[in-house]
C-alpha positions in Angstrom: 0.2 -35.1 -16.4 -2.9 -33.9 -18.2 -3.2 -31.1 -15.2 0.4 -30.1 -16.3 -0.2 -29.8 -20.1 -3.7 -27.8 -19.4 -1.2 -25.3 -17.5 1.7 -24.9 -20.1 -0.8 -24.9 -23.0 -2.7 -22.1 -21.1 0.1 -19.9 -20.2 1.9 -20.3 -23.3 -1.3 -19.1 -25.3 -1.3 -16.1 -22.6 2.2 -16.2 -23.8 2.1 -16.1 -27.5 -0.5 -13.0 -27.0 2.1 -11.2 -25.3 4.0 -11.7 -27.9 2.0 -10.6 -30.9 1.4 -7.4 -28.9 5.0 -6.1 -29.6 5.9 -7.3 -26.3 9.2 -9.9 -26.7 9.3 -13.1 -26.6 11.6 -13.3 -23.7 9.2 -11.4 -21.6 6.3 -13.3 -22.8 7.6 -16.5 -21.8 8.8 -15.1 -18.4 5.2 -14.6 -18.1 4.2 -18.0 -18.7 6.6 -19.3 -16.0 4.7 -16.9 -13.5 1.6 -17.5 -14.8 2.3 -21.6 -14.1 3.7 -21.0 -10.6 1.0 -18.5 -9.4 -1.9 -21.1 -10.1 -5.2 -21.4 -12.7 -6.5 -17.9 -11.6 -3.6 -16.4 -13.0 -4.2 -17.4 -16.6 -7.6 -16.1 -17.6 -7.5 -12.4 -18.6 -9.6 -10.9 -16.1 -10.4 -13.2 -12.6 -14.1 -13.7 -11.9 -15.4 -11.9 -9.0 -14.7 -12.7 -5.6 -17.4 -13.9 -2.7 -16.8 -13.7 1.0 -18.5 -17.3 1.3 -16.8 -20.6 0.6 -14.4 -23.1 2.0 -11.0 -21.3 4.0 -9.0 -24.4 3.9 -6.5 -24.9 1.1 -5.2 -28.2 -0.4 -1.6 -29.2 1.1 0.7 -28.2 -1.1 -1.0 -25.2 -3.0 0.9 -22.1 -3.2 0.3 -18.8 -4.9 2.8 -15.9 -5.6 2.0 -12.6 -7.4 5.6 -11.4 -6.8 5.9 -10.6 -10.6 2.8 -8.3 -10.7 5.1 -5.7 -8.4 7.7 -3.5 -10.6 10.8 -5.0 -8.6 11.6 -5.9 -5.1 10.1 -4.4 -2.0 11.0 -1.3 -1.8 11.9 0.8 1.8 9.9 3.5 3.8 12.7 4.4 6.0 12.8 6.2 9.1 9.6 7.9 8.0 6.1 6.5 8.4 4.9 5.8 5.1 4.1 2.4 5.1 0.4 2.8 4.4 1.5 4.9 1.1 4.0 1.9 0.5 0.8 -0.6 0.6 -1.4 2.1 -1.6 1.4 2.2 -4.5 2.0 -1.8 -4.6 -1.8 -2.6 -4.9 -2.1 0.2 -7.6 0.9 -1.2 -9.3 0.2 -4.9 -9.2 -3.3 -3.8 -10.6 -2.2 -1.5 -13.6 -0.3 -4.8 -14.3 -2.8 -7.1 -14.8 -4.6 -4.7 -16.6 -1.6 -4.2 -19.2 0.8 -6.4 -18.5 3.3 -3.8 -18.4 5.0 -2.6 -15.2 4.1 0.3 -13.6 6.3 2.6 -11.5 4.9 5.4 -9.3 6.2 7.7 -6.2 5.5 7.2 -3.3 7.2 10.6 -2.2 4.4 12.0 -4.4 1.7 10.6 -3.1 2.9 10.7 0.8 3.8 14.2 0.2 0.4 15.4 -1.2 -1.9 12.9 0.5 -0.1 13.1 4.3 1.8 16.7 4.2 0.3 19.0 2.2 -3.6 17.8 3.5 -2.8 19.1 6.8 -2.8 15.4 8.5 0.7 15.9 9.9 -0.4 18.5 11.9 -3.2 16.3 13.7 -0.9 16.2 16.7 0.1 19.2 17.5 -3.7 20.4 16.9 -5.0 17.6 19.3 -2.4 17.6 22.4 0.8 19.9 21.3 3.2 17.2 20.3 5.9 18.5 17.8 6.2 15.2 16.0 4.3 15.2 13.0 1.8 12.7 12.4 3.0 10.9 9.5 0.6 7.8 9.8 -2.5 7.2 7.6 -5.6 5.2 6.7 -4.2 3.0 3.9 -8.0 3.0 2.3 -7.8 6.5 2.3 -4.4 7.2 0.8 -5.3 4.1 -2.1 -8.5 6.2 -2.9 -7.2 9.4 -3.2 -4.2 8.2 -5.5 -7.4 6.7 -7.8 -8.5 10.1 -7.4 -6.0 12.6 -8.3 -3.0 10.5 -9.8 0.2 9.7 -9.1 3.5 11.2 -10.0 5.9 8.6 -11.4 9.3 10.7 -11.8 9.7 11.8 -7.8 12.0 9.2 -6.6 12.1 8.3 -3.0 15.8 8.4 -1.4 15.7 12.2 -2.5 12.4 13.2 -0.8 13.6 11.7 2.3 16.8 13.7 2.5 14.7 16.9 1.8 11.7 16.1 4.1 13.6 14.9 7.4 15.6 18.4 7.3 11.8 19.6 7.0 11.0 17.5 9.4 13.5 18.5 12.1 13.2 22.1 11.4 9.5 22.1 11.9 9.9 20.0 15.1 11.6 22.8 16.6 9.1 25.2 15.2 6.3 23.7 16.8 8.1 23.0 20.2 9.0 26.8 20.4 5.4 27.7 19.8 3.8 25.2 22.3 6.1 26.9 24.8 5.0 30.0 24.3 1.0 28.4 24.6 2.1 27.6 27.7 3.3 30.3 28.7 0.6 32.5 28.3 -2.5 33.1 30.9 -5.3 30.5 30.4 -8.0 33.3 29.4 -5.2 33.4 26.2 -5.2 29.9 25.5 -9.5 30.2 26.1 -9.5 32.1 23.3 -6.5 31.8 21.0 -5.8 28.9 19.2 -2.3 28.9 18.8 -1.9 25.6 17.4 -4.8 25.4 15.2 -3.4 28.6 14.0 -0.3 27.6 12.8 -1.6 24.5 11.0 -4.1 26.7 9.0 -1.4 29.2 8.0 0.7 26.0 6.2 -2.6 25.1 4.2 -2.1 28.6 2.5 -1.8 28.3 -0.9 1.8 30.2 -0.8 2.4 28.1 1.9 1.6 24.7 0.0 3.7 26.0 -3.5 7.2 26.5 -1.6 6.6 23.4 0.8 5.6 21.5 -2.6 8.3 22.5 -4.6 11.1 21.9 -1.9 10.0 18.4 -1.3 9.6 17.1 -4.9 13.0 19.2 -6.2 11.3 22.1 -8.5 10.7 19.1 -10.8 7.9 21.2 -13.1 7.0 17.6 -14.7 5.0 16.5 -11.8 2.0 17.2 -12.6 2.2 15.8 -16.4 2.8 12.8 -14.6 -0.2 12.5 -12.1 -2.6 13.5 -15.2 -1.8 10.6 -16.9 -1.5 8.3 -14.2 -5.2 9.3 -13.7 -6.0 7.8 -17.3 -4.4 4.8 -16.3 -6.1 4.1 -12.8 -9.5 5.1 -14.2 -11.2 1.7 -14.2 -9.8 0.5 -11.3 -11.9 0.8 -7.8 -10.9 0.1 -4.5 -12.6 -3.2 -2.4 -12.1 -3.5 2.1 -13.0 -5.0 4.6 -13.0 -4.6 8.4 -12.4 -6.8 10.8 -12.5 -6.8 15.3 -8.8 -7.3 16.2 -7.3 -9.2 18.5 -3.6 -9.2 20.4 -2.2 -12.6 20.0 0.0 -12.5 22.8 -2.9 -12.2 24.9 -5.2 -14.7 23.5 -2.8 -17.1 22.2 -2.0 -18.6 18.8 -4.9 -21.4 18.7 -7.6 -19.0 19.4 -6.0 -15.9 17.1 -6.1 -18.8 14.0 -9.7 -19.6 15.0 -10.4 -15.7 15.4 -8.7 -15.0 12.1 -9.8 -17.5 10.3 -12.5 -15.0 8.3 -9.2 -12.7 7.7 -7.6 -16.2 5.9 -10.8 -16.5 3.8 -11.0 -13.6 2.4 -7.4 -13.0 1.8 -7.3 -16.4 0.2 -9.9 -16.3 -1.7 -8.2 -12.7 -3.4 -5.5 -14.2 -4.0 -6.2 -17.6 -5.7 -8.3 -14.6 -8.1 -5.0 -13.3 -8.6 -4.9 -9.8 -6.7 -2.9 -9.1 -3.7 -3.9 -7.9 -0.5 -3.3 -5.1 1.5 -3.5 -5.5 5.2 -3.4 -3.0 8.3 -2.7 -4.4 11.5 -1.3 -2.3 15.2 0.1 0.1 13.6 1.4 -0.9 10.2 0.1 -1.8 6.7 1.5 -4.0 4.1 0.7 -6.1 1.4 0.3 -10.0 1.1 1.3 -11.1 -1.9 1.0 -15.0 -2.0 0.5 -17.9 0.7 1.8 -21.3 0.6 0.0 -24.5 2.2 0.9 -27.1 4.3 0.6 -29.6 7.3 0.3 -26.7 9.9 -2.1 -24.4 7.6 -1.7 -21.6 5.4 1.2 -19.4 5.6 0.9 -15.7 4.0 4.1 -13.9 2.4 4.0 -10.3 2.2 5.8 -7.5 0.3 6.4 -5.2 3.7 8.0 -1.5 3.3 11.2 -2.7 4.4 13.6 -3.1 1.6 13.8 -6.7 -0.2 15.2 -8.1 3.1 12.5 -6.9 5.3 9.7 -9.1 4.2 8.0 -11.2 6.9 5.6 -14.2 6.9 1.8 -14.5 8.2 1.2 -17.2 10.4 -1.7 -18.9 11.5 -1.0 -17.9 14.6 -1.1 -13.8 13.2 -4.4 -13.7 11.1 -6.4 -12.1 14.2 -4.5 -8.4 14.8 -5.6 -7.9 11.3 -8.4 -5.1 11.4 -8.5 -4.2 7.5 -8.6 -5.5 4.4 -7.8 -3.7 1.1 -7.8 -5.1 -2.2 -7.9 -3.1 -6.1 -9.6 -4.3 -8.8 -11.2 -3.2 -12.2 -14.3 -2.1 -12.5 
């Protein structure tokens, strides 16, 4: 009982600040309810720094859930592969949230199209081997550092980039598979010494180039770059914290031995979030963010906020931890 009245006194004085900041009292006391169910690291204003030492087993029974850090449900990707600028704007968000305690919404169709298309990285293969499907995967760490870099649009919504870029997309498929036809065609002493493909993916980086593909993809919305500037001034004092880890396949090694060769994954994801930050994880192919765990006779169990709409979210097992190569976490300062 005394445990329980520490907690409500806590997060209703967390509360009662909210409200004296011209924040209402409705929201204020939704915030003590989440405060209460994500744990004691939740209620101080800042968590304490995080150490990869310690114990990795949790009491049966805990659970944390930073679901209300995120500015609503997961939110979709679609056919395009964008998950690791999903990951990069739900860490971002979830952090410019504790700072404030005010939601943050930005694009992900701004920072996918500047960070992915307009850097040239969706050309890397067609440069490497002639394929004519652009390369839309990333490195999540990089994609989460250049946002703390250069901002993030927050008025480019998603649903109408994706219209625009797939009839990009599909047009510059056939582009690229008439022009690897023609490399193909031509004597080898031709290919020796032309470049065809590096060619074509340095004529896109022109700065013409980058204007009319820029403006088609985000709609001729001029109030872009407004956006991204101040973004900046809100992500300034945050920094970026990963870790990388050996993977292994489960199937091949089995469930057992992936918990055992995971079990510095479950640490340190543990560990971030009983501080109260989510985690960002890449793993095969994918990236997505854990956003709480919940503990019990057969270990800890990890749920995630996945790029797959609100339906799409999946679970960490045990049984998972050890096809996890990266760790990604954001904090301030």
């Amino acid at each position: 009982m005394k445990a329980i009245a520490a907690a409500l006194a806590a997060a209703l004085l967390g509360a009662k600040a909210w409200a004296a900041d011209d924040r209402s009292l409705e929201n204020a006391y939704a915030w003590a309810r989440a405060s209460i169910a994500a744990g004691p690291s939740s209620w101080g204003p800042r968590a304490p720094a995080v150490g990869s030492a310690g114990a990795v087993s949790a009491p049966s029974g805990e659970t944390v859930d930073l679901s209300y850090q995120f500015s609503g449900p997961s939110r979709s990707q679609g056919d395009i592969g964008s998950c690791h600028t999903f990951a990069a704007v739900a860490l971002l968000e979830a952090a410019y949230y504790r700072l404030t305690g005010r939601p943050l919404r930005l694009s992900e169709a701004d920072l996918f199209t500047r960070r992915t298309i307009l850097s040239g990285d969706v050309y890397d293969g067609f440069r490497r081997r002639g394929s004519a499907a652009l390369s839309e995967g990333n490195y999540t760490p990089e994609v989460i550092q250049y946002a703390l870099q250069n901002g993030v649009a927050t008025g480019m919504q998603y649903d109408a980039f994706r219209q625009r870029y797939l009839r990009y997309r599909e047009a510059e498929r056939r582009t690229l598979e008439d022009l690897e036809r023609q490399r193909r065609s031509q004597p080898w002493y031709v290919r020796l010494l032309y470049d065809a493909r590096g060619h074509w993916a340095r004529l896109q980086q022109a700065p013409a180039s980058q204007r009319i593909l820029q403006r088609y993809l985000s709609g001729n919305d001029d109030a872009l770059e407004s956006q991204r500037r101040r973004s900046l001034e809100w992500l300034s004092g945050l920094r970026l914290t990963r870790k990388s880890f050996s993977p292994s396949d489960p199937s091949r090694v089995g469930p057992e031995e992936c918990a055992r060769l995971g079990r510095p994954r479950a640490e340190e994801i543990a560990a971030e979030l009983r501080a109260g930050r989510p985690v960002a994880v890449s793993y095969s192919e994918h990236s997505l963010v854990i956003k709480g765990m919940r503990s019990g006779g057969n270990g800890t169990v990890f749920m995630t906020r996945n790029s797959h709409g609100p339906g799409g979210d999946v679970t960490f097992q045990p049984g998972d931890m050890c096809k996890i190569y990266e760790t990604m976490s954001v904090a301030a300062r």
